[in-house]
VODORO-847130 format. One line per field, with one value per residue (C-alpha): x, y, z; residue number from 0. Coordinates in steps of 0.02 Angstrom, whole numbers, plus 50000, padded with zeros to 5 digits. Example, Ala and Ser with C-alpha at 12.3 -4.5 7.8 and 13.67 -1.06 7.14 Angstrom:
REM residues 2
east <- (50615/50684);
north <- (49775/49947);
up <- (50390/50357);
nr <- (0/1);
END
This chain:
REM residues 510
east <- (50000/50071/50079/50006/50157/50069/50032/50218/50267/50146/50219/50378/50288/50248/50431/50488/50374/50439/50639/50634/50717/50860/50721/50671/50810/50783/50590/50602/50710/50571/50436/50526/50550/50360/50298/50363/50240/50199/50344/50309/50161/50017/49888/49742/49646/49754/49863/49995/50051/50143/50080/50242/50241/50063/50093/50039/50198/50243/50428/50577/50772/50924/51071/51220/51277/51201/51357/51341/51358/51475/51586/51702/51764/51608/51540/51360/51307/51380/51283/51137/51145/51176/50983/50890/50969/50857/50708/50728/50649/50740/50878/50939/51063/51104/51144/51294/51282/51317/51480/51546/51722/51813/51836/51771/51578/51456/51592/51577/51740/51705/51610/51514/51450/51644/51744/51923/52042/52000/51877/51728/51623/51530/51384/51509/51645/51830/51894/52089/52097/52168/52103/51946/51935/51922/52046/52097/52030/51896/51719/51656/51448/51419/51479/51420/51521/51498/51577/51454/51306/51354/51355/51203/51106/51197/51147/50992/50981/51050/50909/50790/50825/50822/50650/50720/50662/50791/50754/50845/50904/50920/50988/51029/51087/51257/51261/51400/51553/51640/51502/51472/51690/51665/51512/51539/51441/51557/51630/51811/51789/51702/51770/51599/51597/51475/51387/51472/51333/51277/51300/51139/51056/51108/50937/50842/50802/50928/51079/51124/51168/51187/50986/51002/51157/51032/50915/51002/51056/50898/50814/50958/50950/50761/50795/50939/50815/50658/50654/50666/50516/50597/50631/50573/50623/50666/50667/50802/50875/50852/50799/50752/50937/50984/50825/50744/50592/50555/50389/50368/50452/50477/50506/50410/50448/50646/50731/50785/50869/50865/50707/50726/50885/50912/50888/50721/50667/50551/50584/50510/50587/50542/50481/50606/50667/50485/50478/50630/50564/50416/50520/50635/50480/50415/50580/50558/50363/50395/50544/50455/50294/50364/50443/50356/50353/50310/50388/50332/50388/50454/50484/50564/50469/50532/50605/50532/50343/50214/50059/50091/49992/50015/50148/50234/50112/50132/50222/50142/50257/50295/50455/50527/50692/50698/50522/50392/50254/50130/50202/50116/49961/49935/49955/49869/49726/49833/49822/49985/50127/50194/50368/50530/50659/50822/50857/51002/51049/51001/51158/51224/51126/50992/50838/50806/50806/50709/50575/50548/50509/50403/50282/50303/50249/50108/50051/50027/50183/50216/50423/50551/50735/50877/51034/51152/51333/51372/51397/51568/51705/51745/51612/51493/51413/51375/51505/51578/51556/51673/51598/51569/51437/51291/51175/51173/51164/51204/51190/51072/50953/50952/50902/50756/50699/50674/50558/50456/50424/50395/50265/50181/50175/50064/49934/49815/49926/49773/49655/49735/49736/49778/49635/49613/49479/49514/49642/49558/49705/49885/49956/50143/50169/50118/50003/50004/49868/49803/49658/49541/49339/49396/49458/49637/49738/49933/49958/50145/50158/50311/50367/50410/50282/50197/50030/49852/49774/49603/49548/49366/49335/49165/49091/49180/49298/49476/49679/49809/49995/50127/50312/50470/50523/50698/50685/50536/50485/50314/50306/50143/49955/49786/49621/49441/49248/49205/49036/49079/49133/49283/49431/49583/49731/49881/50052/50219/50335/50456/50579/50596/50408/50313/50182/50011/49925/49759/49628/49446/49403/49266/49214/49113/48959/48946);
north <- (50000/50179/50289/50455/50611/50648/50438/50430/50554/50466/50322/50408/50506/50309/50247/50410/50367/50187/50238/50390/50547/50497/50468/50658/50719/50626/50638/50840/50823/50693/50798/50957/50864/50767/50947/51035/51055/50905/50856/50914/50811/50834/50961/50870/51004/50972/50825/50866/51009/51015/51075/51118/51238/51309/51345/51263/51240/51177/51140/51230/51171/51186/51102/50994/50817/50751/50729/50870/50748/50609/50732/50780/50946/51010/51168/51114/51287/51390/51293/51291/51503/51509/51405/51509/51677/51645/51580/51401/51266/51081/51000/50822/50716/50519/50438/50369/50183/50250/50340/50379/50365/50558/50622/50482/50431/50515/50627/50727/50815/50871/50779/50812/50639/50546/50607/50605/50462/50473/50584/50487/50497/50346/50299/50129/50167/50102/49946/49938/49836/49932/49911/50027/50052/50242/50259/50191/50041/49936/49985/49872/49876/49823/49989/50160/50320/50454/50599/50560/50540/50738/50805/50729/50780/50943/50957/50943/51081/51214/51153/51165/51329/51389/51316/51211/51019/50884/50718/50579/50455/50289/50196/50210/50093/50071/50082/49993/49896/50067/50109/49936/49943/50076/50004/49981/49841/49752/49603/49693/49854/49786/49650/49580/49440/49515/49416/49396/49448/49505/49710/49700/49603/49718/49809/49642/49498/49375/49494/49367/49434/49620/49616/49629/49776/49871/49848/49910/50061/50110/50101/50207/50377/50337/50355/50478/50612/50584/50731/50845/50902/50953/50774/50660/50486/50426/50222/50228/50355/50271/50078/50058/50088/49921/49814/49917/49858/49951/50035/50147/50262/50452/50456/50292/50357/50318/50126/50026/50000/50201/50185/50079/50136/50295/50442/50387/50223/50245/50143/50068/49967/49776/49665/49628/49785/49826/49681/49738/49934/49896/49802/49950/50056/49949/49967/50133/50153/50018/50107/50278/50187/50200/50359/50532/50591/50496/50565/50571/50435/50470/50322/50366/50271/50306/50410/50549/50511/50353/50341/50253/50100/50063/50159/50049/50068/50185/50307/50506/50569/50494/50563/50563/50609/50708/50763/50802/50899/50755/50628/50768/50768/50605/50560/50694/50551/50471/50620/50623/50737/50717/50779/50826/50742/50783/50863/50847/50813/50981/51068/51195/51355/51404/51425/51234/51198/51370/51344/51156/51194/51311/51197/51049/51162/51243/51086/51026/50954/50988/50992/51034/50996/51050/50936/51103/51067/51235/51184/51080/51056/51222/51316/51273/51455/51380/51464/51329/51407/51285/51121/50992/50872/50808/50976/51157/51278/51429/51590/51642/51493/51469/51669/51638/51466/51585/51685/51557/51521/51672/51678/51532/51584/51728/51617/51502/51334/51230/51295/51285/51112/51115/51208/51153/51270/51432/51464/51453/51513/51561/51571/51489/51454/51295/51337/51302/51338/51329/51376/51384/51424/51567/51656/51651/51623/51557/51539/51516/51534/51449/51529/51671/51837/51971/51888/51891/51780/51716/51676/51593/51699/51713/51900/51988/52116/52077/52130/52058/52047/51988/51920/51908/51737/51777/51950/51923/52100/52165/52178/52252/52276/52298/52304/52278/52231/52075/52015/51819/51722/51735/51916/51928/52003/52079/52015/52115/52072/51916/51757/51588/51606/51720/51707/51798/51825/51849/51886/51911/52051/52007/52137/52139/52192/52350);
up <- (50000/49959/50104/50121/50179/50309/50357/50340/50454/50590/50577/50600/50773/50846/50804/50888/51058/51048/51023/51135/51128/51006/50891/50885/50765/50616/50650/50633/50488/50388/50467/50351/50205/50185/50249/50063/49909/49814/49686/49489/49424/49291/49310/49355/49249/49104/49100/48948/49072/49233/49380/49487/49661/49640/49433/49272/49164/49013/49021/48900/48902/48797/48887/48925/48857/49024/49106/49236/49397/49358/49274/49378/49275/49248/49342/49368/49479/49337/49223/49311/49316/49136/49122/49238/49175/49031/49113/49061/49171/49132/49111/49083/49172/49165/49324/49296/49229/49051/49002/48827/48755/48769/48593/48473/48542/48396/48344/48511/48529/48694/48770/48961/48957/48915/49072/49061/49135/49304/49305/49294/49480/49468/49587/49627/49751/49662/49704/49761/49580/49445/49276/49234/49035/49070/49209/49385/49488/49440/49537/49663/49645/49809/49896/49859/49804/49927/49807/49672/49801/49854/49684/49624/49805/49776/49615/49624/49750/49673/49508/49642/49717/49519/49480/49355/49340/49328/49206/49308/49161/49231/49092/48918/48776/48733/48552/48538/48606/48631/48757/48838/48837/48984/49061/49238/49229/49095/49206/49143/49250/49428/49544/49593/49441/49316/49198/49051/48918/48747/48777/48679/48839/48962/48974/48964/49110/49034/49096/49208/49394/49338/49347/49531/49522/49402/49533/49687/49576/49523/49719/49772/49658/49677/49879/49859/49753/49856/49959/49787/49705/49550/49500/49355/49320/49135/49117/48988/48832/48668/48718/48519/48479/48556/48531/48381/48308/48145/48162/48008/47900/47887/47706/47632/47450/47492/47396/47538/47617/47656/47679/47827/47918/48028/48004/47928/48013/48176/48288/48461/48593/48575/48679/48764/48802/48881/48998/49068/49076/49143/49306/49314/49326/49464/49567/49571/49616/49738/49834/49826/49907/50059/50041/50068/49879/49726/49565/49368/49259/49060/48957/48797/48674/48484/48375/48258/48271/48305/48395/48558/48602/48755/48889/49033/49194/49321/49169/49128/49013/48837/48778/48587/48511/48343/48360/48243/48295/48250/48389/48523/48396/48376/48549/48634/48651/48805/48913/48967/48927/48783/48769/48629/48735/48630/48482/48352/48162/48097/48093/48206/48151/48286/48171/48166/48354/48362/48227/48315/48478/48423/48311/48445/48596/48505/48440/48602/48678/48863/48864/48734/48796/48653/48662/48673/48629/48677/48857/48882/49024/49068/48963/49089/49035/48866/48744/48657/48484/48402/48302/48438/48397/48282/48340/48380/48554/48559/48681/48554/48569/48748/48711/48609/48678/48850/48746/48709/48883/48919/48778/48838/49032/48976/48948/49049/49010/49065/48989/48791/48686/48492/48387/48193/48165/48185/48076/47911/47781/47805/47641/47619/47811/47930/48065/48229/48367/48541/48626/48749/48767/48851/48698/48721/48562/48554/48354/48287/48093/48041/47877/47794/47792/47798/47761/47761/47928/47897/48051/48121/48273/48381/48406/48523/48560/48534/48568/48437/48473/48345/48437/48343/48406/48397/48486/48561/48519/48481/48317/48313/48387/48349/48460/48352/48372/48283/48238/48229/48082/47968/48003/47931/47999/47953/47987/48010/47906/47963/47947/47988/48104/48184/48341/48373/48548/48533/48657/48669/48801/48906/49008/49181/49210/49308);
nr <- (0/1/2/3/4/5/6/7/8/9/10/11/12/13/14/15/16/17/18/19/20/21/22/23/24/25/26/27/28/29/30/31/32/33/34/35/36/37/38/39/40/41/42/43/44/45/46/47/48/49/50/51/52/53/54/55/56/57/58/59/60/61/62/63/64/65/66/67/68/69/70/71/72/73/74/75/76/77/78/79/80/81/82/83/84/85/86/87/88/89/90/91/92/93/94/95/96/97/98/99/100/101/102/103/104/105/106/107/108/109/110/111/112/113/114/115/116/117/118/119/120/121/122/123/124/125/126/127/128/129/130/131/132/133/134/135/136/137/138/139/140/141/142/143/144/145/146/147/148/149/150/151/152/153/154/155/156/157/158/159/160/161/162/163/164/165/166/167/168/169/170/171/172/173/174/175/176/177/178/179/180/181/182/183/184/185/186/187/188/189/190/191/192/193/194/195/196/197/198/199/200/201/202/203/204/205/206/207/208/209/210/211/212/213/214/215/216/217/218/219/220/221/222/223/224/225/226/227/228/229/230/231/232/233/234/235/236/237/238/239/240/241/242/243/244/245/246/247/248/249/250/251/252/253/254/255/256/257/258/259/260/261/262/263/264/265/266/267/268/269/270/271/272/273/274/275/276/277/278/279/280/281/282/283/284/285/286/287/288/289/290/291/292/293/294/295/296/297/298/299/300/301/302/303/304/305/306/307/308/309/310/311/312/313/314/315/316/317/318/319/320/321/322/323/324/325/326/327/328/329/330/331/332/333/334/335/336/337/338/339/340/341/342/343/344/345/346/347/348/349/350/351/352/353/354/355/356/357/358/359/360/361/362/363/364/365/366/367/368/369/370/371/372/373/374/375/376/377/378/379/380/381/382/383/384/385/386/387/388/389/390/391/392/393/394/395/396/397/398/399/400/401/402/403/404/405/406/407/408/409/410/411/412/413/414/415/416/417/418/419/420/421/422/423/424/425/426/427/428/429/430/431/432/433/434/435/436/437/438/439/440/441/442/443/444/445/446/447/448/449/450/451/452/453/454/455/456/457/458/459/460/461/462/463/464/465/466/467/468/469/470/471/472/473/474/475/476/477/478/479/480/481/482/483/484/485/486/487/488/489/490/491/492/493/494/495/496/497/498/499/500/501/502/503/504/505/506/507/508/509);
END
């Protein structure tokens, strides 16, 4: 049975009466902690939002290669300023059972997430038995690492205190026997006899006796984190890399076998792969059911876009990598957030990354998290301007990614879902638009303009204003009376995408 906080801090009153005095310390200190505001969740009024310390929020990022805790070079509180300076609310980190090779893994040059020799803090205390892949003695996965255990509780702190939600990353795929060459849990870097296994089984049940390492791992970040409420937990990054099973096609006009390869395959997880999700996901609701706080679940479920069948129980959020807008369209249906988990692929200019989060959030989505390669080992401020990596970041996008944020906090986040009426014709541009009974408005035209808005609008009176999305300036505005039916509006001139806020005034009665 899940305990209640407040149940939970009873039964910590009747151990306290039973142990005495001694017991009064600790009792205080888990009376504090089960006495804070519920942890991030969905709004109950609108599930494919967050509801977080009293607010309805969708959720913006841009940041590092998710190395910021088990890296030992990397300035996490600088980083952490550098998000928050510009209003952004997320950020990504893996926990530490997945490391990448410094210099080489997916041409990453460098790399947050592939510490140097000896740098890697690992979750695993060292062994006194040289012979780690990346570095110094061999870990021993029956004792825990203290130094890492303080910069991830540390870490998530200084998030906290900046409003900014942390994705815990569990696990990932390995890709490859680079990867699974640094995997603490490759029998050649631990002393504790791993299984010797298929790298390709290690996120499966047949993984032999690192099932019950993965286990004890998981149930201890899960405990470590619990007293946060600006934590969510992510299964695994990219289980369909390992175990793929090819579930459509971007392009299906493309010869094979193009047509059925990344960058244009989509691909899910198999079964496999979701047996053994589904037990990690268990771990964790089972540990947390006797904690205070019980934290959001992600599952990241494919690639590009597919409508989901069926998520692991006990998950609300559905996250995808290399987003289309339609993978928050077509899955709006599950009322649960639906969110662009990583970006990447498009080049280093800002105008993709910008342009995307744009249509996914207005199409729907709850969270948009660019993969910025901007941030490195000692540009923890994000100005790595030099080619580093299959994606963009920039000063500039962090910039103008804040402005979207902004655009959306102006607006009553539960109250909007996507609207595919009242937009009628916009002429050489794609759409996008949400909206609520209310009268409220959020419409991003991705394109090039000025042009001529046909819009469906009920009689009312109105207040237009168009945003630069790269300035965020007011580009212009315009108040009028209209008598219900089709109006068409104006547009300012712009590139690369333009949004509206509109508004119909409804005025008391005197």
């Amino acid at each position: 049975m899940r305990w209640t906080r407040w149940g939970f801090a009873r039964r910590l009153f009747a151990a306290a009466l039973l142990l005495g005095p001694a017991a009064l310390l600790p009792l205080r200190a888990a009376t504090r902690m089960v006495s804070r505001t519920r942890p991030i969740h969905l709004d109950p009024r609108n599930p494919h939002y967050f509801r977080f310390r009293g607010h309805t929020v969708a959720l913006t990022g841009s940041g590092e290669h998710y190395g910021a805790v088990l890296n030992a070079d990397f300035d996490f509180r600088k980083y952490l300023a550098t998000l928050s300076a510009e209003g952004l609310n997320y950020t990504r980190i893996f926990g530490g059972s997945y490391v990448e090779v410094p210099a080489k893994s997916f041409g990453i040059l460098r790399n947050d997430l592939a510490p140097q020799a000896g740098r890697f803090v690992a979750p695993w205390a060292r062994s006194d038995v040289p012979g780690y892949a990346g570095g110094g003695n061999k870990f021993d996965l029956s004792r825990w690492n203290s130094e890492y255990f303080g910069r991830y509780r540390e870490f998530l702190a200084e998030a906290s205190r900046r409003g900014v939600i942390v994705e815990i990353t569990l696990f990932s795929s390995q890709y490859g026997e680079a990867q699974w060459n640094l995997s603490p849990f490759n029998p050649s870097n631990n002393v504790n006899q791993t299984s010797a296994i298929d790298w390709k089984k290690l996120a499966t049940l047949e993984n032999g006796n690192i099932l019950s390492f993965q286990e004890q791992y998981t149930r201890k970040l899960v405990r470590e984190a619990n007293g946060f409420d600006n934590v969510i937990f992510e299964i695994q990054n990219e289980p369909w890399s390992d175990r793929p099973a090819l579930a459509g096609v971007v392009n299906p006009y493309l010869q094979k076998p193009a047509r059925d390869i990344f960058p244009n395959s989509i691909d899910l997880a198999d079964e496999m792969s979701l047996i053994w999700q589904s037990r990690v996901a268990q771990w964790i609701t089972q540990e947390e059911a006797a904690l205070p706080n019980q934290h959001l679940l992600a599952q990241n479920c494919a690639n590009f876009r597919f409508p989901i069948r069926e998520l692991v129980a006990g998950v609300s959020i559905a996250n995808f990598h290399y987003a289309y807008p339609e993978a928050a369209l077509a899955n709006y249906g599950l009322n649960k957030a639906i969110a662009y988990d990583e970006t990447g692929f498009l080049g280093r200019e800002d105008e993709a990354y910008r342009r995307e989060a744009w249509n996914f959030l207005l199409s729907g989505g709850g969270a948009f998290d660019a993969l910025d390669y901007s941030f490195s080992p000692g540009h923890e401020d994000g100005s790595d301007l030099e080619p580093n990596g299959p994606g963009g970041g920039s000063p500039a996008l962090r910039h103008q990614l804040g402005i979207l944020q902004k655009f959306l906090a102006q607006f009553s986040l539960a109250d909007l879902q996507p609207d595919f009426h009242t937009v009628r014709r916009a002429p050489g541009v794609a759409a996008r638009v949400l909206s609520s009974r209310a009268g409220e408005y959020a419409v991003y035209l991705d394109g090039d303009g000025p042009l001529q808005l046909t819009l469906a609008l009920p009689s009312g009176q109105y207040s237009a204003e168009w945003f630069d999305t790269r300035t965020g300036a007011i580009g212009g505005r315009e108040a009028f009376r209209h008598g219900g039916g089709r109006k068409t509006l104006e547009s300012p001139a712009f590139r690369q995408g333009i949004a509206l806020r509109l508004r119909r005034i409804v005025r008391k009665a005197v």
